[in-house]
C-alpha positions in Angstrom: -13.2 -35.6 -13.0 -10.7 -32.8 -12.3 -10.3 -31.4 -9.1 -9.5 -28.0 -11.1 -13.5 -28.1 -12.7 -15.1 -27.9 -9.2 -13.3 -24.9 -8.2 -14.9 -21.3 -8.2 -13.3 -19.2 -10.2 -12.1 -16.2 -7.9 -13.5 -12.9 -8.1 -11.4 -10.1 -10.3 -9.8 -7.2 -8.2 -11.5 -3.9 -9.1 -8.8 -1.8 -11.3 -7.6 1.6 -9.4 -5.8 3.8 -11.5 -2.9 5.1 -9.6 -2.6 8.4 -11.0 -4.8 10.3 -9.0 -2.9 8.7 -6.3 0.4 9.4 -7.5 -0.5 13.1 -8.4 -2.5 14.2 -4.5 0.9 12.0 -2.6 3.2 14.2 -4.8 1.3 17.7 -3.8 1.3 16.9 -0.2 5.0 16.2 -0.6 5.5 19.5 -2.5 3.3 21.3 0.0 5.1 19.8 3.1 8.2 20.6 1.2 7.5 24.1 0.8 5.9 24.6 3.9 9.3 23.7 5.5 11.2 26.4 3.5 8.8 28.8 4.3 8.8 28.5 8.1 12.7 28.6 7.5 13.2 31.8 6.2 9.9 33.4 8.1 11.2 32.4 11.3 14.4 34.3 10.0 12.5 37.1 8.8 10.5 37.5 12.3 13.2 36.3 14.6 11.0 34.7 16.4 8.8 31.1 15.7 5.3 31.4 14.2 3.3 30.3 11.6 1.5 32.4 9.2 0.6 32.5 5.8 3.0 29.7 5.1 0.7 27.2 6.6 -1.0 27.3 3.3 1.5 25.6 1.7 -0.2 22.8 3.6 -3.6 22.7 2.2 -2.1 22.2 -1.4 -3.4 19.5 -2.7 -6.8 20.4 -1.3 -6.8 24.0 -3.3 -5.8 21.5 -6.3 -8.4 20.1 -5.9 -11.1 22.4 -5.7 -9.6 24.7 -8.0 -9.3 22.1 -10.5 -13.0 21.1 -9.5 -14.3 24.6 -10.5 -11.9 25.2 -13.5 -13.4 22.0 -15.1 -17.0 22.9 -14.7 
């Protein structure tokens, strides 16, 4: 008898596509990104530090999202 017979086989890891992943990390990098420029030059345009319509920049990946959401339906 082989010791290798007796063994349970192990369960199989569930695939995840990266993709999606990949796709949402890259938008909040481009968002984040562009958010920084933005502040940049606003708080040169103002003279002064605030945030305003840039901060948008920061909900990229969720507008993505939902835009791509309702597009699709």
């Amino acid at each position: 008898m082989n010791c290798s017979e007796n063994t349970n086989p192990k369960p199989k890891r569930p695939v995840v596509d990266v993709r999606p992943i990949l796709k949402y990390a890259a938008l909040a990098l481009l968002g984040f990104i562009l958010f920084k420029m933005a502040a940049k030059q606003a708080r040169h345009d103002r003279g002064y530090a605030a945030i305003g319509g840039e901060a948008f920049f920061l909900f990229l990946p969720v507008f993505y999202y939902l835009i791509s959401k309702t597009v699709r339906d």
